[in-house]
C-alpha positions in Angstrom: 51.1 164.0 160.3 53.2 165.3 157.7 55.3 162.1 157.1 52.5 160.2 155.8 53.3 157.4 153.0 50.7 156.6 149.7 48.1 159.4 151.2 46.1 160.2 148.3 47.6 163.7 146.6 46.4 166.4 144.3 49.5 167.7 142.4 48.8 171.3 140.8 51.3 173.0 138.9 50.5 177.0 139.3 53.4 178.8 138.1 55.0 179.3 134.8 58.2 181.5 136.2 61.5 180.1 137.6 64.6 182.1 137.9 66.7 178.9 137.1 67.2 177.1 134.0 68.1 173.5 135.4 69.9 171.4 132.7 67.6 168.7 132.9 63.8 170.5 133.5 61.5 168.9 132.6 59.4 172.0 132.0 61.1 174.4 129.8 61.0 175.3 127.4 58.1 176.4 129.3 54.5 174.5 129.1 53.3 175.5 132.4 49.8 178.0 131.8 49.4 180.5 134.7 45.8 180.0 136.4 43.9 182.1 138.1 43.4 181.8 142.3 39.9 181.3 141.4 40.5 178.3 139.1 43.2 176.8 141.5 40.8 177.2 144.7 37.9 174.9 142.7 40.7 172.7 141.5 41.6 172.2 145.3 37.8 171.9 146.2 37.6 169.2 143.3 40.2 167.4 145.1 39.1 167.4 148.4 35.9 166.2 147.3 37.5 163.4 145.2 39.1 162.2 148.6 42.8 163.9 148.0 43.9 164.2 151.9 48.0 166.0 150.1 47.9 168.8 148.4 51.7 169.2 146.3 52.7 172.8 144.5 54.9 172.0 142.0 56.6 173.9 138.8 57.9 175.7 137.8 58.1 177.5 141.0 55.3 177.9 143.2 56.2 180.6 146.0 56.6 182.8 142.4 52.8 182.5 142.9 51.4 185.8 144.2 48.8 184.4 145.8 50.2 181.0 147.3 49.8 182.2 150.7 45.8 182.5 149.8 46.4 179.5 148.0 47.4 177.7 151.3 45.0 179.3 153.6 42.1 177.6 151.0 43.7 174.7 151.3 43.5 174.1 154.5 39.8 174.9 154.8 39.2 172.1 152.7 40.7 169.6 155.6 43.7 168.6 153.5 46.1 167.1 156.1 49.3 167.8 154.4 50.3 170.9 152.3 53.9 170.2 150.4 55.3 173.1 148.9 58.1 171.9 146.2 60.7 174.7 145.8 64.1 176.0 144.7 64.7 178.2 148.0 64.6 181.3 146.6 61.6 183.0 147.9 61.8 181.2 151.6 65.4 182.4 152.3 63.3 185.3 153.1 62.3 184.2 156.9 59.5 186.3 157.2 57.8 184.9 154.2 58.3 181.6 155.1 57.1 182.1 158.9 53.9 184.1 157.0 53.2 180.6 155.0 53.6 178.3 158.0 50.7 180.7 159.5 48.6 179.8 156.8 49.1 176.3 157.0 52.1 174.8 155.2 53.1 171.6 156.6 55.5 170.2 154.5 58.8 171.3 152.1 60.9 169.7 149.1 63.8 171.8 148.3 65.8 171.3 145.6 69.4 170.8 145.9 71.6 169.7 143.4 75.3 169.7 144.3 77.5 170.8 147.9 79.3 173.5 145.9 78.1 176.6 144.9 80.3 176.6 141.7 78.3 172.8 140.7 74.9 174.5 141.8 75.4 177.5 139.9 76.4 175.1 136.4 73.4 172.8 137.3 70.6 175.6 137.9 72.6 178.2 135.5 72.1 180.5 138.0 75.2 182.3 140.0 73.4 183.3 143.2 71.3 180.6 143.7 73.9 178.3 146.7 73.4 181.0 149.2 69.8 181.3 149.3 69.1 177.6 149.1 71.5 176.8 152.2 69.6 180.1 154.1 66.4 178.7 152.7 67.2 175.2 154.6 68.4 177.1 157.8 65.3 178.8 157.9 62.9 175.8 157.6 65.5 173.6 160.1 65.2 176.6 162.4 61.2 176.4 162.2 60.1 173.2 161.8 59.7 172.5 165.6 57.7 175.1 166.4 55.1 174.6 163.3 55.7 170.8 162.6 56.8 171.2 159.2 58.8 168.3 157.9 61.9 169.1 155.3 63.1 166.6 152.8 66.1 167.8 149.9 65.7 166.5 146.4 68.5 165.7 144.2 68.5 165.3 140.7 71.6 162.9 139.2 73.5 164.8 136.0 76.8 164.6 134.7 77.8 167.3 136.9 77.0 165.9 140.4 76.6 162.1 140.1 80.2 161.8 141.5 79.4 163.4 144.8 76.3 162.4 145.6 77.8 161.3 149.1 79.0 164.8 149.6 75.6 166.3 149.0 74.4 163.5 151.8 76.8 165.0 154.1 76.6 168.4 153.1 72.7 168.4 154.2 73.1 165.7 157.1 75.3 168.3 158.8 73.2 171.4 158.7 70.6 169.0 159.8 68.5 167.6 156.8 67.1 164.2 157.4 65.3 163.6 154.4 66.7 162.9 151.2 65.0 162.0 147.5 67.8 161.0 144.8 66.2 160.9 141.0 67.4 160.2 138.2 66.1 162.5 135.7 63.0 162.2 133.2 64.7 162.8 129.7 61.8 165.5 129.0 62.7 169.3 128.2 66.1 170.3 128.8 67.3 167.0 129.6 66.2 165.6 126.6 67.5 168.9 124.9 70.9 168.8 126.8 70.9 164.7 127.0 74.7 164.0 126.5 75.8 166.4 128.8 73.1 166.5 131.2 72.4 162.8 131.8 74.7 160.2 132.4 74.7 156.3 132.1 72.9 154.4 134.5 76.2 152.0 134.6 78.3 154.7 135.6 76.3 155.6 138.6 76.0 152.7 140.5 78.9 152.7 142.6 78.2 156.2 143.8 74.3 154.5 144.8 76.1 152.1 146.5 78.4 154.5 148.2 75.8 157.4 148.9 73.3 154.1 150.6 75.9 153.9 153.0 77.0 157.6 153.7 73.5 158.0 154.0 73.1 154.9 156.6 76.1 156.2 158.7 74.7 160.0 158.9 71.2 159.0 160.0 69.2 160.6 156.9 66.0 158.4 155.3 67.2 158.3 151.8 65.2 157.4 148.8 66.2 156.8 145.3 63.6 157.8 142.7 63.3 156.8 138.9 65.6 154.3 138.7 65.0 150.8 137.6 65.7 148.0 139.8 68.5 146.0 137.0 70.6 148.9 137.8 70.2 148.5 142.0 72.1 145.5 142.3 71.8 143.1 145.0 74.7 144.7 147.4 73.2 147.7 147.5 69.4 147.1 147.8 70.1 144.5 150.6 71.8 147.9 152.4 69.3 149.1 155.8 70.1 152.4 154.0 67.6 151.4 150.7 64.9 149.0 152.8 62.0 150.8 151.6 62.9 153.2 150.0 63.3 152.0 145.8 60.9 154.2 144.5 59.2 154.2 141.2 55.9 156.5 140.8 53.6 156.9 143.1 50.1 155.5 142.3 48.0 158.2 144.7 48.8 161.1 143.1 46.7 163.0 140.7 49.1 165.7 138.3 47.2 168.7 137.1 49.5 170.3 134.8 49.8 170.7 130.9 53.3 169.1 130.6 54.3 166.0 128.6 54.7 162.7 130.0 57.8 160.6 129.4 57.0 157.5 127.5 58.9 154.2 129.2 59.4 151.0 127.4 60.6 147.4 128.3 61.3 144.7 125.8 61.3 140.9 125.6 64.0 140.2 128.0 62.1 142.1 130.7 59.6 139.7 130.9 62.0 137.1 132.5 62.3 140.1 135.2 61.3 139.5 138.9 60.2 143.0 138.9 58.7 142.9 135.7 55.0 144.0 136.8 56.1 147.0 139.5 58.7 148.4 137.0 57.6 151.2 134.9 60.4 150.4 132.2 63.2 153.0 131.0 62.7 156.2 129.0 62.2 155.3 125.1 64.6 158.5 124.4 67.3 157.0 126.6 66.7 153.7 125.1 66.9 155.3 121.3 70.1 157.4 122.2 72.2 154.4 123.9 70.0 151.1 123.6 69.4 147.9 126.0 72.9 147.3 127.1 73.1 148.0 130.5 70.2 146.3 131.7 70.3 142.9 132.6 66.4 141.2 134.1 66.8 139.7 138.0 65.8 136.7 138.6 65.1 136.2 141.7 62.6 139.2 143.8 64.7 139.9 147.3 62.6 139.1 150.7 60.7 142.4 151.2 62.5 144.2 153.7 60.9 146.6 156.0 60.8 150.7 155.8 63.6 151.8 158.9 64.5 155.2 159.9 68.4 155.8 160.1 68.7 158.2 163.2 71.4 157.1 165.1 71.5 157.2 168.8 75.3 156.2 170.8 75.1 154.2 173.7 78.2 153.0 175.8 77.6 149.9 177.7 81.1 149.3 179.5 83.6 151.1 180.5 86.5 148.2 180.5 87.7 145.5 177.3 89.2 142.2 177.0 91.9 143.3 175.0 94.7 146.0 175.6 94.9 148.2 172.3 98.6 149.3 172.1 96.5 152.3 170.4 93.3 152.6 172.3 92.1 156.3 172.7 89.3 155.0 175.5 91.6 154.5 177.5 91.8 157.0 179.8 87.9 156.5 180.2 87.9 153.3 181.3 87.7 152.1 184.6 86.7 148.5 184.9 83.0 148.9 185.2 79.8 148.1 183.1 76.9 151.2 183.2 74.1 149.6 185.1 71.2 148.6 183.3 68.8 151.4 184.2 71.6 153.9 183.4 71.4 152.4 179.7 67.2 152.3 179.7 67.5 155.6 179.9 70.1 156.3 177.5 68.3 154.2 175.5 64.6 155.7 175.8 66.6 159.8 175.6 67.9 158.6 172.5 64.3 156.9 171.0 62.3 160.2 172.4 64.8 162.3 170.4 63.6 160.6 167.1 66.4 158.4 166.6 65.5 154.9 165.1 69.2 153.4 164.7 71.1 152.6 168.1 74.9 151.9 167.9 76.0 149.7 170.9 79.8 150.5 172.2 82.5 150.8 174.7 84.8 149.5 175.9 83.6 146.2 174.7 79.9 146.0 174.4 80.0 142.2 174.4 81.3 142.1 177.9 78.5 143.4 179.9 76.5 140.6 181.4 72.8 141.7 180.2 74.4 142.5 176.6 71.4 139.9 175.4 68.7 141.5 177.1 70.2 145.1 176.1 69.5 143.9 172.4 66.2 143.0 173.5 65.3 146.3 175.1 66.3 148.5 172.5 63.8 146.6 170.1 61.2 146.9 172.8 61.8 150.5 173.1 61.0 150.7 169.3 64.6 150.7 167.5 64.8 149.9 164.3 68.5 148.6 163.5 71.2 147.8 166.1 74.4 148.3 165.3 77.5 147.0 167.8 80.9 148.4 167.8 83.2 145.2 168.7 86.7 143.4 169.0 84.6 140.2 167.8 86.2 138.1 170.6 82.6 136.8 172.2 80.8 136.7 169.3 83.6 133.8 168.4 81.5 131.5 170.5 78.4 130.5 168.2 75.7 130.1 171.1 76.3 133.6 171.6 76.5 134.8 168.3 73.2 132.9 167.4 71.7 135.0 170.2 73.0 138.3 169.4 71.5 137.6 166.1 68.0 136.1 167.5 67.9 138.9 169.6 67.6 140.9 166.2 71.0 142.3 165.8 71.7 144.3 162.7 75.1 145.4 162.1 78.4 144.4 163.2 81.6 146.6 162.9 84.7 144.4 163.9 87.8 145.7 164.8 90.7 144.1 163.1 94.4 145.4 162.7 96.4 142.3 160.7 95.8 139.4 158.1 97.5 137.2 160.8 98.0 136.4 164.2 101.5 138.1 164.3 100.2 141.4 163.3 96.6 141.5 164.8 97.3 139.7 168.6 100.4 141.7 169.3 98.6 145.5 168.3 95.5 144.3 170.3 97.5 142.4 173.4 95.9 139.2 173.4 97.2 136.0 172.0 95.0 134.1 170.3 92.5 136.8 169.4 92.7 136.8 165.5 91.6 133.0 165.6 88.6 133.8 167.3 87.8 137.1 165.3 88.2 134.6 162.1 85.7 132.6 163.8 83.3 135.2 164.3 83.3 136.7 161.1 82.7 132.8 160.1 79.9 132.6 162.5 78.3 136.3 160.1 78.4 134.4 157.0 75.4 132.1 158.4 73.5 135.5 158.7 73.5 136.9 155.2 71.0 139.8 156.5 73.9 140.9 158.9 75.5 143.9 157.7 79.5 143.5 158.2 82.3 146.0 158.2 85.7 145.8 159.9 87.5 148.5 161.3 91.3 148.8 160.6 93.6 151.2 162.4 96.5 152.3 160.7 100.0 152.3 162.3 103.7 151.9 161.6 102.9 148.1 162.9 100.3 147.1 159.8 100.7 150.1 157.5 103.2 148.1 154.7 100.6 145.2 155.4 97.6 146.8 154.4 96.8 145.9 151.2 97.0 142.2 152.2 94.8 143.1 155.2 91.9 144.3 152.7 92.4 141.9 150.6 92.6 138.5 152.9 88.8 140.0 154.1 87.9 140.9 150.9 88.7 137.2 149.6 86.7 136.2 152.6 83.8 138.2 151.1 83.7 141.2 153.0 83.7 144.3 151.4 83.0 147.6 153.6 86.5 149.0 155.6 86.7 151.9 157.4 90.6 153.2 157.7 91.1 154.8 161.2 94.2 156.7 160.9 96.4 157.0 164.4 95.7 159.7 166.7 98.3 161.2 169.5 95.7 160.5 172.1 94.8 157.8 174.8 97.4 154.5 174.3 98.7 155.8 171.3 100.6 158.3 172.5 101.9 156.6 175.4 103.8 153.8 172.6 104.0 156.4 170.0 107.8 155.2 169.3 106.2 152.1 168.4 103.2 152.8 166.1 103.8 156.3 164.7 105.4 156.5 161.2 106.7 158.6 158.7 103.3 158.2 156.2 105.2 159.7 153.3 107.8 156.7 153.4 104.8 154.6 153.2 102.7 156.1 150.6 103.2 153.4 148.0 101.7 150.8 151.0 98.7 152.9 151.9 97.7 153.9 147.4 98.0 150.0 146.7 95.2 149.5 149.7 93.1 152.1 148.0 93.2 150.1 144.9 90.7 148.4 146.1 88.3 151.2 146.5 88.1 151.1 142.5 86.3 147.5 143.0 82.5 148.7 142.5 81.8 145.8 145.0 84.2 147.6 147.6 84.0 150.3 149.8 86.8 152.4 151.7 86.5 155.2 154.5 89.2 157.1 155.8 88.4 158.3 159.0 91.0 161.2 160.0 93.8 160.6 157.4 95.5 163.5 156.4 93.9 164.6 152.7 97.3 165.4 151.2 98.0 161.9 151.2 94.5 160.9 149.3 96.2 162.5 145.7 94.1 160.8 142.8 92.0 159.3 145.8 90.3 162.1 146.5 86.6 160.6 146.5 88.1 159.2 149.7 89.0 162.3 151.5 86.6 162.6 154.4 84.0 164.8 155.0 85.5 167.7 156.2 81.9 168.5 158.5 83.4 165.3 160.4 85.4 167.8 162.3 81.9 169.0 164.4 82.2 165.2 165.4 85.9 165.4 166.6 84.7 169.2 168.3 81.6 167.7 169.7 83.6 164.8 171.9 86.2 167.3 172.9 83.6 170.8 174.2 84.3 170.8 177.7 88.6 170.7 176.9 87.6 174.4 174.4 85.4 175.6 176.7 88.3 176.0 180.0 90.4 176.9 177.2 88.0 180.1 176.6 86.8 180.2 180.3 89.7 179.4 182.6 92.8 180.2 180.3 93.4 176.4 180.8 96.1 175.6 177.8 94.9 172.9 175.5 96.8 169.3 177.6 97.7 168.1 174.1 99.3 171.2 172.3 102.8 170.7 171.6 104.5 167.6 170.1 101.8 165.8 169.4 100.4 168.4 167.1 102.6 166.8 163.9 100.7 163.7 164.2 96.9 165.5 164.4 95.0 166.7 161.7 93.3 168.9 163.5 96.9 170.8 163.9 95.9 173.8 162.0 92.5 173.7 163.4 94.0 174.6 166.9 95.8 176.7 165.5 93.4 178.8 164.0 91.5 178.6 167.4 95.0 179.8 169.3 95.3 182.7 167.3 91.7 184.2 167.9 91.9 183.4 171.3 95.0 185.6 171.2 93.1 188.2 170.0 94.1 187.7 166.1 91.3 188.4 163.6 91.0 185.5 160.7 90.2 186.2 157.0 89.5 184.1 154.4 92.3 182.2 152.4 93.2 183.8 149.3 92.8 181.7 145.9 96.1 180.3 145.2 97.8 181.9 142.2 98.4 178.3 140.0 94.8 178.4 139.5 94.4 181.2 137.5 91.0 183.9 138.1 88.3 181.8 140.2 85.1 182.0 138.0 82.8 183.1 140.9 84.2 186.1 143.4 83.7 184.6 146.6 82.1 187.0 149.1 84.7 187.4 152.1 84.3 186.8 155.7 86.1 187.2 159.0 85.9 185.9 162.7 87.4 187.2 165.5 86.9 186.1 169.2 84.0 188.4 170.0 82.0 186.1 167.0 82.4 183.2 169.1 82.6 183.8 172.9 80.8 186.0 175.0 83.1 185.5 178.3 80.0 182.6 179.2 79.2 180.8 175.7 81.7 179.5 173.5 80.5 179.0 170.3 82.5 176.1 168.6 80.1 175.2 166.1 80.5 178.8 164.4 84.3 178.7 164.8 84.2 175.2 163.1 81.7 176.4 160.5 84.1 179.1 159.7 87.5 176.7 159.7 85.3 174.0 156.9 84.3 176.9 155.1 87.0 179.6 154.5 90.2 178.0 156.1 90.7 174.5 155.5 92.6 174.8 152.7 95.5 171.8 151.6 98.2 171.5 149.4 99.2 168.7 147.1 102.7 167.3 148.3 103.7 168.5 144.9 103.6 172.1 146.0 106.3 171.5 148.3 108.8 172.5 145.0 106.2 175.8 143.9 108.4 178.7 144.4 105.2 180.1 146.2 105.1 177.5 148.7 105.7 179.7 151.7 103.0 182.0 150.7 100.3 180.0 149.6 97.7 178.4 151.9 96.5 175.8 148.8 93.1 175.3 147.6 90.1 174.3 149.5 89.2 171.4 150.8 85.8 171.1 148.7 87.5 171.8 145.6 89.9 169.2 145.9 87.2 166.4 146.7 85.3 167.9 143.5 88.2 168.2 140.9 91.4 166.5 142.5 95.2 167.6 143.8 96.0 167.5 139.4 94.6 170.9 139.3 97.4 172.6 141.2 100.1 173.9 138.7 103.3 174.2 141.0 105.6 177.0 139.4 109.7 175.9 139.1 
């Protein structure tokens, strides 16, 4: 009910106050008049009997309306469907008041979230306090939403301050559980025209992070939509992405505004005619267009095949539990046991998956492609109502093109191929078959009949490939692929067993691994690490990995924590292998409060100078996380991310502190870099 698209809306602005003073509102200095319940309640009336079926509470901020609860109840009377509170946070941090609203009959929420960082929030808003009570705000609606069928959506508005990490706010809210996400540029009215230089950037300098936060987005199964932003600037790469289908977003024709606040003018000129879009684009601000001119705007062409609206849940299902290659690094090893699930076992999987909400299914193994029905499992999972299929692979069947051609009939979507080499030397002996980079060239020859297919190849570094890996990316690149995901080696599975083999001194090999991320810099390209040490990312640091992955890596390993709480059984992998996993000081951590050892924060390291906010301090000890029957990883994990994973820049190692400094923080290293640290002689 409350997810409804173009449902006609009545858009009433009823408060004049707002604690914050964004850099880029549009409504100070302030225009908004305060009305009267009275006037608002006939306003809504009006609505209702002008057909309006949304009613949308806008600036400056609404829950600063004493009467909103009334407000909502009204509402409601009138047989609106859907009641959409836009908000800062502030008010529903308070759960009570929030609960007290959903009684009365709000339905739906925008909050606004600008950055992942309080210190970003607090220069974007100009308000110190503000992070907190946002992120409680979202915890209380996530919390809620169930029970009273409220959906939740976070809006982001792109500045100067936050346009660099637009993927980290994406996986900043995935992880606490946000699914919906609105990116806008921002209308050059009020303070942004006031603070335009420093408050809005260039449309050219943010289209690789589009591009990047498309797919960040896509892989952490949030709907993302990008608002205000004209189509010459979403080039073809990124609006072809499952990630965007749908989701290009201009103004919304239904809605009625009742507010007295000025409207931004938008202009196009001659060229613009020549423009596929030219009749659903709304032009570009006239203020932009007078500060910086016509530059970066180029008309398209040629109008893209309209591509349907997908959601991006994603839903894991292994179909075998055996390959057709023998990984010298494999960590499913230990898992398999020559067998395919049967098929009902993977309905089911399938159908838990759907029912759960998710509209993305990623196909895996062992090798997917091996199972006998993998045709008619491609099938089902449409039938069952999935939107985009995605298949994990070694790209070995997929060489043949019958079967290829049938994958892709059978409405395929994605393909992830694993490939270790640029050649047959490299790639056959890591993966133990001869002969199976020829038929991975093939296959990746077959996807370029399929220009709809999404491609992406998997490489997993190793003493084996490491001094090769800028020739891997680019041979593929040259081949005109672009997305690569770098899977750092693990001591776990196959890996271990031929450690002597594939497990290398990665500061030896730094120069090899920088020149691969080169690459990264090509807008058309883009890199993910997947558990590569972040020390080694210095002046790469938009690479570094979400640090929230490490619920995933907690997540696939809850039943080896949980005998470590329950039944004092030692962790099987503690010892050498620790050197070689970056979850070393995790377990740590985790060893000491099982031990009885209390945790505190990390101090700020001294090189830094005074931080600018105090940061409240925290502890954890084991009675926070385990009960002697629950063990409560996610809180231990939430604590590590936020107050101990702290690195050091390999720099530091000559800082005649180094022995008594834990670093800086992981988030403030994504956000300003290892050049901060000052190491002292």
């Amino acid at each position: 009910m409350t997810n409804k698209k173009n449902i006609p809306t009545l858009d009433i602005a009823i408060s004049p106050s707002c604690p914050n003073n964004c850099v880029f509102c549009t409504s100070r200095p302030i225009n908004i008049k305060k009305m009267g319940s009275n006037k608002v309640i006939n306003l809504i009336r009006d609505g209702a009997n002008d057909g309006k079926k949304q009613l949308e509470f806008s600036a400056m901020e609404p829950t600063f309306y004493k009467d909103l609860p009334l407000i909502i109840s009204k509402t409601k009377q009138y047989g609106y469907e859907v009641i959409h509170l836009l908000t800062n946070g502030i008010k529903i941090s308070d759960k009570e008041y929030l609960i007290y609203l959903l009684q009365k009959g709000l339905n739906k929420i925008t909050l606004s979230l600008h950055s992942h960082r309080d210190y970003l929030e607090a220069k974007i808003t100009n308000n110190k306090t503000i992070f907190k009570k946002k992120i409680q705000a979202l915890e209380n609606i996530i919390d809620l939403q169930k029970k009273w069928d409220c959906s939740l959506t976070v809006n982001t508005v792109i500045n100067n301050y936050n346009y660099q990490y637009l993927t980290d706010v994406n996986n900043f809210i995935s992880h606490i559980g946000v699914k919906k996400h609105n990116i806008f540029f921002p209308h050059i009215l009020g303070n942004a025209q006031k603070n335009f230089n420093k408050a809005v950037p260039r449309y050219s300098k943010i289209k690789k992070y589009l591009y990047k936060v498309v797919i960040t987005a896509e892989k952490n199964g949030v709907n993302l939509s990008i608002i205000n932003i004209p189509r010459c600037i979403i080039n073809e790469r990124i609006y072809k992405l499952d990630g965007l289908k749908g989701h290009f977003i201009a103004s919304d024709p239904n809605k009625t505004e009742i507010a007295d606040a000025p409207i931004e003018e938008k202009i196009k000129n001659d060229k613009c005619k020549k423009c596929a879009y030219f009749n659903s684009c709304s032009g570009i601000s006239k203020y932009y267009i007078d500060s910086r001119g016509w530059s970066e705007f180029k008309p398209i062409k040629k109008m893209l095949p309209q591509e349907q609206n997908t959601s991006k849940e994603k839903h894991w299902v292994r179909l075998t539990k055996t390959c057709n290659q023998d990984c010298l690094f494999c960590l499913d090893k230990e898992l398999q046991d020559g067998t395919a699930l049967p098929m009902k076992e993977i309905e089911v999987d399938l159908k838990s998956g759907f029912d759960d909400g998710a509209r993305r299914v990623v196909l895996s193994g062992g090798e997917p492609t091996i199972h006998t029905q993998f045709i008619e499992i491609i099938k089902l999972a449409k039938k069952i109502g999935y939107e985009h299929i995605q298949l994990i692979t070694n790209g070995l069947k997929l060489s043949d093109d019958d079967f290829f051609k049938a994958a892709e009939m059978a409405e395929l979507n994605e393909i992830t191929v694993s490939i270790h080499g640029h050649n047959s030397v490299i790639h056959d002996k890591l993966v133990g078959l001869k002969g199976a980079f020829i038929k991975v060239l093939k296959t990746l020859k077959n996807a370029k009949k399929y220009p709809d297919l999404i491609i992406s190849i998997d490489v997993c570094i190793n003493k084996l490939n490491i001094r090769h890996l800028p020739e891997i990316i680019k041979t593929f690149i040259d081949a005109g692929f672009y997305e690569f995901d770098l899977l750092y080696i693990i001591p776990f599975g196959s890996a271990w067993e031929n450690r002597k083999l594939l497990f290398f001194d990665i500061e030896k090999e730094l120069s090899y691994l920088h020149k691969a991320l080169d690459f990264s810099k090509d807008p058309r390209v883009h890199i993910w690490t997947n558990r590569l040490p972040a020390q080694y990312l210095e002046g790469y640091e938009d690479l570094i990995q979400d640090p929230r992955k490490i619920h995933d890596e907690i997540n696939g390993r809850l039943e080896l924590f949980a005998d470590f709480f329950k039944k004092n059984k030692p962790l099987y992998c503690f010892g050498e292998r620790c050197q070689y996993c970056f979850l070393q000081n995790f377990c740590q951590d985790l060893i000491k409060v099982k031990n009885g050892e209390t945790l505190n924060c990390v101090s700020w390291p001294m090189c830094l100078g005074k931080p600018k906010f105090q940061k409240e301090t925290h502890q954890l000890s084991l009675k926070d996380i385990f009960d002697d029957q629950i063990v409560d990883m996610k809180k231990f994990a939430d604590f590590y991310i936020e107050e101990r994973y702290y690195i050091k820049s390999l720099r530091c190692g000559g800082c005649k502190m180094y022995n008594k400094c834990d670093g800086a923080h992981i988030g403030l290293i994504k956000e300003r870099g290892f050049k901060i640290f000052k190491p002292a002689g």
